[in-house]
C-alpha positions in Angstrom: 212.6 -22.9 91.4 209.5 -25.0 93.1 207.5 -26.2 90.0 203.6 -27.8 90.6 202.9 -29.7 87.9 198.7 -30.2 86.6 197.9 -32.1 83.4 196.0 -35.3 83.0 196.1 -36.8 79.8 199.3 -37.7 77.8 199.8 -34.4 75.8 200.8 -33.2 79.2 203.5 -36.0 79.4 206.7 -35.0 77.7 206.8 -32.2 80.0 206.0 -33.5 83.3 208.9 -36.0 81.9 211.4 -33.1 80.8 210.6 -31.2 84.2 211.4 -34.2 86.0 214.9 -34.3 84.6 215.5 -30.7 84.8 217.4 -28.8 87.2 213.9 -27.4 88.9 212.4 -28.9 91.8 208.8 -30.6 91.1 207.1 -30.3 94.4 203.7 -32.3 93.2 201.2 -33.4 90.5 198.1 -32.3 90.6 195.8 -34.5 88.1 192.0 -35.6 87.7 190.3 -37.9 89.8 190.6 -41.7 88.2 187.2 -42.3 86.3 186.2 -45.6 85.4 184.7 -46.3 81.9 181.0 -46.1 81.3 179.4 -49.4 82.0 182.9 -51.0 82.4 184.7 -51.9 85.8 188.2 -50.8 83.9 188.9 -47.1 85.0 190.8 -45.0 81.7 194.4 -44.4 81.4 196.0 -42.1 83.6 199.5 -41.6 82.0 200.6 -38.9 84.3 199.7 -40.2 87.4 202.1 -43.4 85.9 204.8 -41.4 85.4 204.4 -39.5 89.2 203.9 -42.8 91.2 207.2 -44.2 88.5 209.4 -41.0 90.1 208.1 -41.1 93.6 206.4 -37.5 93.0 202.9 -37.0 95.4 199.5 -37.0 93.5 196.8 -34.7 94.8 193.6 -35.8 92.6 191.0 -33.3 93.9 187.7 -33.4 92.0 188.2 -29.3 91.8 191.2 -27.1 91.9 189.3 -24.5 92.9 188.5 -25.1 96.7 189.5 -23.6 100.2 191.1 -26.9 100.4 193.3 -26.7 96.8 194.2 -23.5 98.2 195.4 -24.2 101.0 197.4 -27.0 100.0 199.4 -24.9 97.2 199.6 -21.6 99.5 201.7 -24.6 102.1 203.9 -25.7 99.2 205.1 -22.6 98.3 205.6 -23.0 94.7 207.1 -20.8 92.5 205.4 -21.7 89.4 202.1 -23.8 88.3 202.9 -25.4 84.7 199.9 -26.7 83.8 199.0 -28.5 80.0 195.8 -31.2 79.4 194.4 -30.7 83.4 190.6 -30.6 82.5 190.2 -27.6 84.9 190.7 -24.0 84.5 192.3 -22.4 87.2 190.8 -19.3 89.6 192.6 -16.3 89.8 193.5 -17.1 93.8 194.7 -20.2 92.8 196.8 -18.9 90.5 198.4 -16.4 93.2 199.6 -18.8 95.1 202.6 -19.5 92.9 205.4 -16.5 92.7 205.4 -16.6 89.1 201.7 -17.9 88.5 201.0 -20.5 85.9 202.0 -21.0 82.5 199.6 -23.6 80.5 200.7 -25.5 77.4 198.1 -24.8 74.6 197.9 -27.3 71.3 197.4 -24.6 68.8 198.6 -21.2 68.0 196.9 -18.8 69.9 194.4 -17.2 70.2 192.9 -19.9 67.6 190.8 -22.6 69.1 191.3 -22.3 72.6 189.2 -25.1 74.4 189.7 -28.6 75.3 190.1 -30.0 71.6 192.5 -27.5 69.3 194.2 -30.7 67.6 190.8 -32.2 66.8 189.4 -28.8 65.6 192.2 -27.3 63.0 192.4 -31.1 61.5 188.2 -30.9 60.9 188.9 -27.7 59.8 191.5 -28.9 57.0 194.2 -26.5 58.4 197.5 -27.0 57.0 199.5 -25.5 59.6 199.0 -25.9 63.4 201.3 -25.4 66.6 201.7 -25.4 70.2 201.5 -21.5 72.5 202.9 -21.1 76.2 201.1 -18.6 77.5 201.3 -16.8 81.1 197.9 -17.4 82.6 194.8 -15.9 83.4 191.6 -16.8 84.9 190.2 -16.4 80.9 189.9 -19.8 79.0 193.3 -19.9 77.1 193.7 -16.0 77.1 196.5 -15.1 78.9 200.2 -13.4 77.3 201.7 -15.6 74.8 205.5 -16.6 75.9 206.4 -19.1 72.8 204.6 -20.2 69.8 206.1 -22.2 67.4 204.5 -23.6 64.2 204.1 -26.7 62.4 202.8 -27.8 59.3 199.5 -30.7 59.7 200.0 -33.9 56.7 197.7 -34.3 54.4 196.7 -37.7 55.6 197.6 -36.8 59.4 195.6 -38.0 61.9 194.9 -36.6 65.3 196.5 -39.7 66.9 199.8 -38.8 65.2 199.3 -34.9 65.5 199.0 -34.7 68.9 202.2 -36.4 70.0 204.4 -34.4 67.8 202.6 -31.2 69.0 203.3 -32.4 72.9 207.2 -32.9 71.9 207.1 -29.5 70.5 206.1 -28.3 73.5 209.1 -28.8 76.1 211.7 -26.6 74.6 208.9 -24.1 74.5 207.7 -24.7 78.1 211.6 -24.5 79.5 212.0 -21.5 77.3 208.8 -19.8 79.0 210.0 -20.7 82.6 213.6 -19.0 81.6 211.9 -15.9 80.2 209.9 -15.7 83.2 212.6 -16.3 85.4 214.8 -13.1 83.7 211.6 -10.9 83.6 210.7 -10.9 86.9 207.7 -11.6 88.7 205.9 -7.7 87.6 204.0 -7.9 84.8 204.5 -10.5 82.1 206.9 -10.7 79.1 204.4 -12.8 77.0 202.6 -11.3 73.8 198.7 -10.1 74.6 196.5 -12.3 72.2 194.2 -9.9 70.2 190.8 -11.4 71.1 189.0 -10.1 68.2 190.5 -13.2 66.5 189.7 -16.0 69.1 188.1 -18.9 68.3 186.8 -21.9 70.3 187.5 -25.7 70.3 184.7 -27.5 72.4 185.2 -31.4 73.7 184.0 -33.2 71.1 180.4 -35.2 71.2 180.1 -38.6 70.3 176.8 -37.3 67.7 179.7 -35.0 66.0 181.1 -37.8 63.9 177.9 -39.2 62.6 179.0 -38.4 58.4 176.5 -36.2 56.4 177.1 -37.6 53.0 175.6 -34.6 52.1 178.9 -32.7 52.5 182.3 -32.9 50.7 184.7 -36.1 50.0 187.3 -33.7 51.1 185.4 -32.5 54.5 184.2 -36.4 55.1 188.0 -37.5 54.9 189.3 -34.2 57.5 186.6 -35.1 60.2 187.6 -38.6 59.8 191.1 -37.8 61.0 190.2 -35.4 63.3 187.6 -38.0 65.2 190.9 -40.6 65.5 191.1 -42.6 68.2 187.2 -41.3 69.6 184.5 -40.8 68.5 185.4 -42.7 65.0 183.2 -41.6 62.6 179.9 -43.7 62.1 177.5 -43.7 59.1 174.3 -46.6 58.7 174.7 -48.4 55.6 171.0 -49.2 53.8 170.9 -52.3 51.8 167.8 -53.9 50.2 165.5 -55.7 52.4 167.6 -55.3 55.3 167.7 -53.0 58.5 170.6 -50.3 58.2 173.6 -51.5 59.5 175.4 -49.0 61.8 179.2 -49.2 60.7 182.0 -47.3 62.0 185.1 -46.5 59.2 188.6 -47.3 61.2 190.6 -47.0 57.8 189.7 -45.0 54.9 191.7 -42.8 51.9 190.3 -39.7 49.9 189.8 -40.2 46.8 189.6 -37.1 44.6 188.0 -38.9 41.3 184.3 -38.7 41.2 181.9 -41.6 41.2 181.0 -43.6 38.3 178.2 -41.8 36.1 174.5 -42.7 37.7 175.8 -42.8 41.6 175.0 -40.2 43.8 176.8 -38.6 46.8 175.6 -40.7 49.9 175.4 -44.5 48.1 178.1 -47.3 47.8 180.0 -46.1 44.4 182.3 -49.1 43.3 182.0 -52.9 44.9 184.7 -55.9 44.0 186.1 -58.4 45.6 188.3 -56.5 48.0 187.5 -52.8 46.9 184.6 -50.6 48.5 184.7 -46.7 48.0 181.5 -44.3 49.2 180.7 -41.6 47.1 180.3 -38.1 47.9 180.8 -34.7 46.8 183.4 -34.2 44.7 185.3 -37.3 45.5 184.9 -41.0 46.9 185.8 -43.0 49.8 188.0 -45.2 50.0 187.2 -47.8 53.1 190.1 -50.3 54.1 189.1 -51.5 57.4 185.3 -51.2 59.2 184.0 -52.1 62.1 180.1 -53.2 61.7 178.1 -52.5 65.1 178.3 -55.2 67.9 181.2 -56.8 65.2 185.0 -56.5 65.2 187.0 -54.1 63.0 187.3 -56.2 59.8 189.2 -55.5 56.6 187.2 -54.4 53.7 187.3 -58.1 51.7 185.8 -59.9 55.1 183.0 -57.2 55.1 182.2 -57.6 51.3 182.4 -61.5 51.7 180.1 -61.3 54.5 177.7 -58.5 53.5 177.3 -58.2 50.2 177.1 -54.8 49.8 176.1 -53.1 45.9 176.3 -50.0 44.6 174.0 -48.0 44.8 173.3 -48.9 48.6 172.3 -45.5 50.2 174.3 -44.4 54.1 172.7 -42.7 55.7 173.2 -40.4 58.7 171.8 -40.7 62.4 169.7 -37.8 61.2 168.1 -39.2 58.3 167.8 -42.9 60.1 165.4 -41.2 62.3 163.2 -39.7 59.5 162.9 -42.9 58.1 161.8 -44.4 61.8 
């Protein structure tokens, strides 16, 4: 079998990896374009295309899949499968049809929940306790097509997108080599896969940078899930209001949930308890616990440096983006 490989980011790279070693033939990678950074002359990681360039395998890096040119391309390879997992494009139907078997596409959730470009990120904000991976067969709909494997995980209390994902990606290459297998004894009619009921779809959007700005009006419980859902970017941010100073912007790298409320007198949204290497946040029905912050234009520094330095009191309100502007 004559497998074209599309992903992008490193979800996608146990599986380009197991595919590598497999008895299949990898024909290509097809990956995004390299970016650079915003304002920065370095360009972003680009794990797959390491791993291609590490195994001699060609790169095609066209800004869209979806051209005469794309098409053309794949129609002269001849695969006879398109796996695809983290690419950052959705396929056309015609490109689709010019693999034998079509494309499968790794998915980071169990389907047909929160199909989009961030499922980790969204079941973790959402304080899910069990996530998963899905194969599914393809279609030209967003994350819709027949389901070939699905297999389930339980999410840590404390778990973190960062250490999610990569468990979720290792998951994945039984489950892809499975789905090529099943594919491969089916037939190319039809599909083997299980149709997703759609009524119970849901959607996991990219992420904003504005998304992790903390309302302190919500939960201790829902502060600490979109805190490790927004790990490694966008980090969650708050502005930190002290007397006769100008907020300071501050983003939390390290924090813990704390389920005890707030001493008597301090309200959701202030600085709760203050020593000498201790500062906790209050909020609803619970406190923050903050280990390690990073103040704006600063480096991350542990909680004792930023005390030292700062001298921050209870009773200090934070304040969201929202309510910095209503202030302005």
């Amino acid at each position: 079998m004559k497998i074209v490989m599309m992903g992008t980011g490193p979800f996608a790279v146990p599986t380009f990896e197991a595919l590598i070693a497999s008895e299949y033939e990898l024909a290509c990678l097809f990956t995004q374009p390299v970016r650079s950074v915003h304002r920065r002359k370095s360009s972003i990681p680009t794990p797959m295309r390491d791993v291609a360039n590490a195994h001699g395998i060609a790169i095609h890096d066209p800004v869209s899949v979806n051209t005469d040119q794309s098409q053309q391309l794949l129609a002269d390879l001849k695969p006879d499968l398109l796996v695809v997992c983290d690419y950052g494009q959705i396929l056309k139907d015609y490109i689709l049809a010019t693999a034998t078997y079509g494309g499968i596409n790794l998915h980071g959730s169990i389907l047909p929940k929160y199909r989009g470009a961030a499922p980790v990120n969204w079941a973790i904000l959402n304080g899910d306790e069990e996530t998963g991976i899905t194969v599914i067969h393809m279609t030209p709909k967003l994350d819709g097509g027949p389901c070939l494997k699905i297999v389930r995980t339980p999410i840590g209390p404390t778990e973190t997108t960062v250490e999610l994902e990569p468990r979720l990606a290792q998951l994945g290459v039984p489950a892809v080599l499975e789905s090529i297998e099943k594919l491969l004894a089916h037939g190319t009619e039809g599909t083997p896969g299980q149709v997703q009921d759609q009524s119970l779809a849901t959607k996991a959007p990219r992420l904003a940078k504005s998304d992790a700005d903390i309302n302190w009006g919500d939960s201790a419980e829902v502060i600490y899930n979109k805190f490790r859902a927004f790990q490694p970017w966008p980090g969650c941010f708050t502005h930190l209001q002290q007397r006769e100073k100008p907020p300071l912007r501050i983003i939390l790298k390290e924090i813990r949930l704390l389920r005890e409320p707030a001493p008597e007198g301090v309200s959701p949204g202030a600085v709760s308890v203050v020593a000498e290497d201790r500062l906790y946040f209050a909020a609803q029905g619970g406190q923050i616990v903050v280990d390690t912050l990073q103040p704006a234009g600063k480096k991350p520094m542990q909680v004792a440096d930023f005390v030292h330095g700062h001298h921050p009191q209870v009773g200090d309100r934070l304040l969201s983006e929202s309510e910095l502007s209503t202030q302005e």
